[in-house]
N, C-alpha and C positions, 0 to 999 in steps of 0.2 A: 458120905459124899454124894452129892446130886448124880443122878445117873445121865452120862455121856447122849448128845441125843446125834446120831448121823444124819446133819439135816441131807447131806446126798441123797441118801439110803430115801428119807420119807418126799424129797423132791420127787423121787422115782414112782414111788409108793402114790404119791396123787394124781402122777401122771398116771400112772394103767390106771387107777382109778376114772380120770376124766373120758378117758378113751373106754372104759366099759360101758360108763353112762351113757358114751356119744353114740357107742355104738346101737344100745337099747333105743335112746330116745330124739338122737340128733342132737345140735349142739344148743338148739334150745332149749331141754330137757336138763343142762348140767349148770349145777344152782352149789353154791361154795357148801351149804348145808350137806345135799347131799354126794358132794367129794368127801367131805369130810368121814360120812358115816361107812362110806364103802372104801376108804382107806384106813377108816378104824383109827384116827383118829382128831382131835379136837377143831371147831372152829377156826380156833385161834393160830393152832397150831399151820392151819392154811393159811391162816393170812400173814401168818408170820414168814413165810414161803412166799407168797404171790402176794403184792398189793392190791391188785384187782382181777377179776374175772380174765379180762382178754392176757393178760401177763400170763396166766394160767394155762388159758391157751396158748399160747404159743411155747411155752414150755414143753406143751403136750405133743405138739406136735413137729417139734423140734428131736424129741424124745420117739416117735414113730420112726424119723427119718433115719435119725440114729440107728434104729434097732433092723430097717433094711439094710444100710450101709454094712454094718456087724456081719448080716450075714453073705450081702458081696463076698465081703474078705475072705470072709471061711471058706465059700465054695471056688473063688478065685486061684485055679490052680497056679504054682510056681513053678521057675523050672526057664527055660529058654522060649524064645520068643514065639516056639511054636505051638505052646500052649495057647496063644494071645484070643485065636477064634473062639476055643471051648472056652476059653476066659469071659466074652462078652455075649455067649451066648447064657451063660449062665447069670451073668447079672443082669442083660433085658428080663428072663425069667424071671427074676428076685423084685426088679423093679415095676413088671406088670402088675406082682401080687393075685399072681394063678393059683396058687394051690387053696384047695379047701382051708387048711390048717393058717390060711392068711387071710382070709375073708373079710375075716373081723376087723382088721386093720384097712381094707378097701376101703370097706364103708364108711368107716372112721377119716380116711384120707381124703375119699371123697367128698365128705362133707366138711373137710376144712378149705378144698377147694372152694366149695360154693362159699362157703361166709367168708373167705378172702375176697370175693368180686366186691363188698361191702366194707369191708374193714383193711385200711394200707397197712397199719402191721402186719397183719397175717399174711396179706400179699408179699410184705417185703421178706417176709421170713422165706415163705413157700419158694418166692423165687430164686432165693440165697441158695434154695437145697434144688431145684432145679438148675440154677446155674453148675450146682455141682455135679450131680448127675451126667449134664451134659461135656462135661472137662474129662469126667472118668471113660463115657462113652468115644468122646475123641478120640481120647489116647488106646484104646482097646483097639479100635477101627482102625487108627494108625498100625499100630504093633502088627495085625493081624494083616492089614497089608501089604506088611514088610516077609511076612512070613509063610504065604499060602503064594501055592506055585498057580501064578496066574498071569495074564496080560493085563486086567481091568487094574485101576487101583484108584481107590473110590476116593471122594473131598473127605478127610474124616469128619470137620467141623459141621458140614452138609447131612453127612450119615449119620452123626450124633444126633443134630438135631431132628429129623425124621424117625430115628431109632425112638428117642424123648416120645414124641408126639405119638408114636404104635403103641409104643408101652402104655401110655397113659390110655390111649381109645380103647385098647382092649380089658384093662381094670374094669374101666363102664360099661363094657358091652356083655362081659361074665356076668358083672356084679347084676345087669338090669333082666340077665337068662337070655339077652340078645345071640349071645355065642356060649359055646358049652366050653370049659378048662381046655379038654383038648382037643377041638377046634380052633382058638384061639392062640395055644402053644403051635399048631399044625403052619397057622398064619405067618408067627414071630419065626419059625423054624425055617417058612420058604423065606421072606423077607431077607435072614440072616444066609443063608445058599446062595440068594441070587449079589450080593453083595460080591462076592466072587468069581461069578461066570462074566463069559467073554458075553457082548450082546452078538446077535447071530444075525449073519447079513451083511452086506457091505458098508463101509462107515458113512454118514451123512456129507453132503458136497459139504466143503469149507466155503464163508461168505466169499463172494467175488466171482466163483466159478461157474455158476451158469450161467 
C-alpha cells in the first residue's frame, strides 16, 4: 500500500523551514529549492503544497502567528476575573517577542512586516492577525478593569490599540540592540502599572468652564 503522506504535518514542516531561511537570509534569500532541501523534502512535493512562492509565505507566517497565540493560551492564567491583569501582562510579553529563546521569530516577523509594505497579501494577512491581537488586548484591558481595585478605568479599545503599537516598537528596538530584553520588559511593565493608577492632581476644567 502507498504510504499515507500528512500533508498537515509537511505544510508545517516547510513552514519552519521558510522561517529558518528567512531568518538566516531575509525573505529574499528563500527560493522553493531551497525550502525544499531544508524540509527534507521534494520540489514537488512543495509545490504540491503552495502554488507559488508568496502563497508560501503567507502560510508561513500565518504559522508564526499561530505559534505566539499557542503560547498566549498556555501562559494565560484561568480562574475569575482577577487573574484578567496577570492575564494581559503576560500576553503583551508573548506578543513583544522578548525573550532570547524568540528572537528568531522577531526577525522572521519583522521581515514580513517589511515586504507586506510591498505585497497586499501579506498585508492583508498581517492585519487579520493584528486585528486579532488587538480584540484579544481589548477584552484583557476590559476584564482587568472590572477587576483591579481602582477609580481610573481605561477605553479598552484605545489601550489595546497603544498596547498593539508598544509591543510592536519594542520587538524592533531589542531586535536592532536599541533597548536590552529587560529594559524593554521594564517599559511594557510601567506602561501595564500605570494603566491602573488614579492621574495625580486635580482633574482638568470641563469645556465651558473657564
Amino acid at each position: 500500500m502507498p504510504r499515507q503522506v500528512d500533508h498537515a504535518d509537511r505544510r508545517r514542516r516547510i513552514a519552519e523551514a521558510v522561517c529558518r531561511l528567512a531568518d538566516e537570509r531575509g525573505l529574499e534569500g528563500v527560493t522553493l529549492r531551497d525550502v525544499a532541501a531544508r524540509a527534507e523534502v521534494s520540489m514537488g512535493a512543495v509545490q504540491r503544497c503552495f502554488r507559488t512562492k508568496e502563497e508560501m509565505l503567507l502560510f508561513a507566517v500565518r504559522h508564526i502567528g499561530d505559534r505566539v497565540v499557542e503560547r498566549v493560551g498556555a501562559r494565560t492564567p484561568g480562574g475569575p476575573a482577577r487573574s484578567a491583569a496577570a492575564a494581559l501582562g503576560h500576553a503583551a510579553a508573548e506578543v513583544a517577542l522578548l525573550g532570547e529563546e524568540h528572537r528568531a521569530e522577531a526577525r522572521v516577523w519583522l521581515a514580513f512586516v517589511a515586504q507586506a509594505a510591498v505585497s497586499e497579501p501579506l498585508a492583508a494577512s498581517l492585519k487579520a492577525d493584528y486585528a486579532a491581537l488587538q480584540e484579544m488586548f481589548t477584552r484583557l484591558v476590559a476584564e482587568a478593569g472590572e477587576s483591579v481595585a481602582h477609580a481610573r478605568r481605561p477605553d479598552p479599545s484605545h489601550e489595546a490599540r497603544t498596547l498593539l503599537a508598544l509591543t510592536d516598537g519594542l520587538t524592533a528596538q531589542v531586535l536592532i540592540g536599541h533597548l536590552a530584553p529587560e529594559q524593554a520588559r521594564e517599559v511594557l511593565h510601567r506602561h501595564l502599572a500605570g494603566l491602573w493608577e488614579r492621574p495625580e492632581g486635580p482633574p482638568p476644567d470641563a469645556p465651558g468652564e473657564r
